[in-house]
N, C-alpha and C positions, 0 to 999 in steps of 0.2 A: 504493500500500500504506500510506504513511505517516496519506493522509486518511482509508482505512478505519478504522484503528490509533485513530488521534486518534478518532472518531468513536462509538467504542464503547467507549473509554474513559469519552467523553463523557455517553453513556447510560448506563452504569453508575455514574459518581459522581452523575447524577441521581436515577435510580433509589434509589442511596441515600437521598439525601435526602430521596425520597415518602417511605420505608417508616420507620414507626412501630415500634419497638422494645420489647418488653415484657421492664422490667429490675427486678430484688427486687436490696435491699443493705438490705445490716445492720452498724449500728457494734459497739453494745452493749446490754444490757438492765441496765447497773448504773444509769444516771442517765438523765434523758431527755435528748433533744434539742430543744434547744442543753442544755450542760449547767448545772446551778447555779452560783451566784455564787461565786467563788475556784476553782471545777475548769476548771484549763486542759487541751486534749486534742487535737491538732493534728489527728489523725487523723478526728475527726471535722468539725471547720471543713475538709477535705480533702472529705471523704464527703457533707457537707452542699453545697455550692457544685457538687459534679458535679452530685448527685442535681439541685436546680435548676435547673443549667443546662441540664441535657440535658431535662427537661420543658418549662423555656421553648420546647424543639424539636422540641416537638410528641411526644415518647415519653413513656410511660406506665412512670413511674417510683416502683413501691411499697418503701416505706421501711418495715421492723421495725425497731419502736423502743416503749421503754413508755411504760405511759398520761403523758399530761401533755407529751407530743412535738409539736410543730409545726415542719412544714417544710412547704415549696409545691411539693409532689408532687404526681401523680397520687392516690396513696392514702397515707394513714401506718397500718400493722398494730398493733394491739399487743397483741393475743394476751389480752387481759385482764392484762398482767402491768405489776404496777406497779414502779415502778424501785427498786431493791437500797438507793441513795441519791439522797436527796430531801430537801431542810428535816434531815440529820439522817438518818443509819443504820436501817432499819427493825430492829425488836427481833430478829427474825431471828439476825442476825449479834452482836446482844449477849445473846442467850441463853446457856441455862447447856450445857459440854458443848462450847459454840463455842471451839477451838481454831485457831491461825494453821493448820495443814491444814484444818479443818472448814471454816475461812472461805474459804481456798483452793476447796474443793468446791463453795462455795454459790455465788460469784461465775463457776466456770465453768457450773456447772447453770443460772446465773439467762438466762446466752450462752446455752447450748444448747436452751434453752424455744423463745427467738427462731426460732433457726435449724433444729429442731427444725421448728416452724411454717411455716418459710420453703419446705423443701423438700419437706416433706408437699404445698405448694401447686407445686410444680415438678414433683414426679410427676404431678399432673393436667394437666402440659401448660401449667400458665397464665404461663410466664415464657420469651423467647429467652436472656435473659443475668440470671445472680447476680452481682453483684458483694459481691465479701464483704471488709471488713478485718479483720477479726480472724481470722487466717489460723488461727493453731495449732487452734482451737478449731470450724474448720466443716472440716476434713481430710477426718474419718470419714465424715461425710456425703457429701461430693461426692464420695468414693470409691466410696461404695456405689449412688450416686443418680445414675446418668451421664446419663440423658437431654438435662440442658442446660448447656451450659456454665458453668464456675466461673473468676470472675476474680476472682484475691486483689491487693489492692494492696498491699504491702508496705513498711509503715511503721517498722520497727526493722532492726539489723543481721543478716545473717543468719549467724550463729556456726552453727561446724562442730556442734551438736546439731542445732542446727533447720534445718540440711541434709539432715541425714540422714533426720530423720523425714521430710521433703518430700520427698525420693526412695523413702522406703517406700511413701510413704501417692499415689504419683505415678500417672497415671491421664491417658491424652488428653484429656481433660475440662476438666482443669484448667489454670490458666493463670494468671503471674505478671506482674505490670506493678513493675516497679522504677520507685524515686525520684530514681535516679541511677546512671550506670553506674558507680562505686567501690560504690555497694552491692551489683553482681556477683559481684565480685571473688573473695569466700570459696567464689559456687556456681556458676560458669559454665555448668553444663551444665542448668538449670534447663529447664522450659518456656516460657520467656517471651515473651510477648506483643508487650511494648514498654516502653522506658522510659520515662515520662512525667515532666516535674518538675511540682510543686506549682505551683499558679500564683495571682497575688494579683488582687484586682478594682481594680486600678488608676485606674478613674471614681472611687473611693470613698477615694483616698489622695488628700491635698492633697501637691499640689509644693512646696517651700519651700526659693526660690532664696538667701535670706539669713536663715537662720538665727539666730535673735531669742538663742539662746543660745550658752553656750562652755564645753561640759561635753563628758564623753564618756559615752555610754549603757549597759549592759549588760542587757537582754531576755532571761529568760526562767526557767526552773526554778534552784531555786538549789542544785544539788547540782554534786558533786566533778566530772564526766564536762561540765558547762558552763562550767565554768572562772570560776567568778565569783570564785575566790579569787586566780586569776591577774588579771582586772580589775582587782582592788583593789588588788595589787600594783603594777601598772602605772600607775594611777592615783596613788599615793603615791609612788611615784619618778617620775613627772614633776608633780604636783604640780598636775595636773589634776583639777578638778571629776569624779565621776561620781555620775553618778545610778543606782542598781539598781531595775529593774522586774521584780517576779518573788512568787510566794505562798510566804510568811512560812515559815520552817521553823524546827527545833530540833534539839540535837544538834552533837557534837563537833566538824563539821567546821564549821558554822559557828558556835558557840562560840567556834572558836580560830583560825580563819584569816580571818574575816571580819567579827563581830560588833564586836571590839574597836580595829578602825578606822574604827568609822561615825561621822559627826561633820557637822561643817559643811560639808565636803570631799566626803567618801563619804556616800551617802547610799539608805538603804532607802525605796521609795516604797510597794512593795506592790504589788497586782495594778492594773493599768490597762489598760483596753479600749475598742476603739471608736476614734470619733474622736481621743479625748482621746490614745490610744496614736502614734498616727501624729502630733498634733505635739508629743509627745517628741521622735520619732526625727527629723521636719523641722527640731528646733529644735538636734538636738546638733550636733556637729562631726564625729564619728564615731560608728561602734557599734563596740563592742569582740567577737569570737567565736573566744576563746579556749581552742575545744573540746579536750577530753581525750578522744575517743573518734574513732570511724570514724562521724561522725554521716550517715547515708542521705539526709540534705536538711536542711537548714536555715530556715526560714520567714521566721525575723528575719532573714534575710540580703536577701529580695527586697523585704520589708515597707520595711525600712530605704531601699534604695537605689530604692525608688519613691518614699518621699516627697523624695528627693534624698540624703541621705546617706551617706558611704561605708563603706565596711565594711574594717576590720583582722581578720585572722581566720587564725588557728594552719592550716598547711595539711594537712587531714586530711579522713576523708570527700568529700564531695561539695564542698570549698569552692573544688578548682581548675573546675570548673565550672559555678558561680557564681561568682564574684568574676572577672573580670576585671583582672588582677592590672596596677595599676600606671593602670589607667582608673577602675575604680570603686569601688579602694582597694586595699589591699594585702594578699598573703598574705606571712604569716611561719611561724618554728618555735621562736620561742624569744618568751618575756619582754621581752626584753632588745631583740630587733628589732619586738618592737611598740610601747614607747617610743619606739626612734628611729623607727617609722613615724608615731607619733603627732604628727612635729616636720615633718613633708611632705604631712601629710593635707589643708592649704591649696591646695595642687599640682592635686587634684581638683577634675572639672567635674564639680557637681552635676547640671548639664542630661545630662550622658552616662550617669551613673547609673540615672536615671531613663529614658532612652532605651533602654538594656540593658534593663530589665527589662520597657518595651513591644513590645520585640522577642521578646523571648526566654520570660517570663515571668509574663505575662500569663493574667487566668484563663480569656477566650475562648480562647486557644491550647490550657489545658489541657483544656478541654472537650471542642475539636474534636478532638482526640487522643485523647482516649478514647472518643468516638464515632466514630472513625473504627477503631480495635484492636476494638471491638462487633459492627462490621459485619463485620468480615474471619472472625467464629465465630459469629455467631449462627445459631441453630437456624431 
């Protein structure tokens, strides 16, 4: 019994791997893809790396996205619509009349053109699998349009509003892939798929067993809920270098909690990408992630401990699993114990760092996972 078992198991995970997949996803239609210079958007470097990798495997994977989009897809759509932002705000949006609701409207209208288009082509049968991120904003439709499956990935937390709409608007059809299981948590009873984390192209990170500096790092958006102000604190009570990588802002909070201790110490670099970004992070001592929210994943956490270094990081959202706490750096909940962790961070083996995130975190991993939750609903 056991050899039949084994056996047809066998032909069916091959089986999988014949069958050619025909899958639509769509980020956005405000900006193209990749997006312009200074718009960081996690969500889609997330969307962008499936969508490829799952054609590297042979499926036919069409991307809505506006004109001036390049990705190595099967097809890119773009409906004729040009992107919302491009070089600069289309007049659009700085017309007379254009109010924060107005512009609210136009930005969701400019999504539902896309996705509008997406599933107009769905009703004709031409896709096994949607996958959609911009969850709130393709509901209505995969509601109304059951034929083919909808898989949302779910990139933000899910607050008790946007539970509720999700169980309104809920439908067998439809299907959630979490970034972590602490992003659950608020909606258990969801329909979900699977939880998948983010995963990094690890070939494309350099290792760096002896970090050429002696700073500590902070990566990413510079607002209240990432904690850069807590950084900086940290960083001036113990009297550590840090360096901030993150798109320039303005405004009170950092006016007054961050601006005014930049110096030769602390230090704003601005947006850094690419190569250049990864030996920051090989060259610091630490990353510092000192979130103030329930963050669903963290990106700079796997980034970081691919190129080798360890991550100090508030323990909240998804950070107990990721951080390996005490291997590949340390979770705290105060201030006060990420200074004193910053006095042990020597303690870490770079090489195990990076080992965890071969294991664990890697972008073929997240590939095959999501190819593998595709096949368990495809039509």
């Amino acid at each position: 019994m056991s050899i039949l078992k084994s056996t047809s198991n066998n032909v069916n995970q091959t089986s999988n791997r014949v069958k050619k997949l025909r899958i639509a996803t769509m980020v956005t239609g405000h900006f193209t893809t990749s997006p312009p210079p200074g718009v960081i958007y996690a969500p889609m470097d997330i969307a962008v790396a499936i969508s490829e990798g799952l054609t590297r495997r042979g499926h036919e994977v069409t991307f809505f996205a506006p004109e001036g989009s390049k990705i190595k897809v099967f097809e890119v759509k773009t409906c004729g619509l040009n992107a919302l932002r491009q070089n600069g705000e289309l007049s659009i949006l700085a017309g007379p009349n254009v109010s924060g609701a107005e512009g609210a409207k136009i930005y969701n209208l400019w999504d539902q053109f896309l996705l509008s288009s997406l599933y107009k082509e769905a009703l004709e049968g031409k896709f096994d699998i949607i996958h959609i991120h911009p969850v709130d904003r393709a509901l209505p439709l995969a509601y109304a349009i059951r034929n083919t499956p909808t898989v949302y990935t779910l990139h933000d937390p899910i607050h008790p509003w946007r539970a509720e709409i999700f169980r309104m608007f809920s439908s067998p059809n439809q299907h959630y892939v979490s970034i972590s299981n602490a992003q659950r948590k608020p909606a258990p009873d969801l329909n979900y798929l699977a939880t998948i984390y983010n995963g990094v192209a690890i070939s494309k990170v350099p290792f760096i067993q002896k970090p050429k500096g002696n700073y500590l790092l902070f990566v990413g958006r510079l607002h209240p809920e990432k904690g850069v102000a807590e950084a900086v604190e940290v960083a001036f009570k113990t009297g550590e270098e840090l360096l901030i990588l993150g798109p320039p802002v303005t405004g009170e909070y950092w006016d007054k909690k961050v601006k005014p201790y930049l110096g030769d110490k602390i230090r704003h670099l601005g947006v850094i990408s690419g190569r250049k970004l990864y030996e920051y992070y090989g060259n610091a001592k630490a990353t510092l992630v000192p979130i103030q929210w329930e963050e669903p994943f963290g990106l700079v956490m796997i980034e970081s401990m691919a190129a080798g270094t360890p991550v100090i990081a508030f323990q909240r959202g998804s950070v107990p699993e990721v951080v390996a706490d005490g291997k590949t750096g340390f979770i705290v909940n105060t201030v006060e114990e990420m200074v004193e962790a910053t006095k042990k961070i020597d303690h870490i083996n770079r090489n195990i760092c990076r080992q965890h995130i071969e294991k664990n975190f890697g972008l073929e991993k997240m590939i095959d996972e999501y190819e593998k939750s595709f096949f368990k609903i495809a039509t």
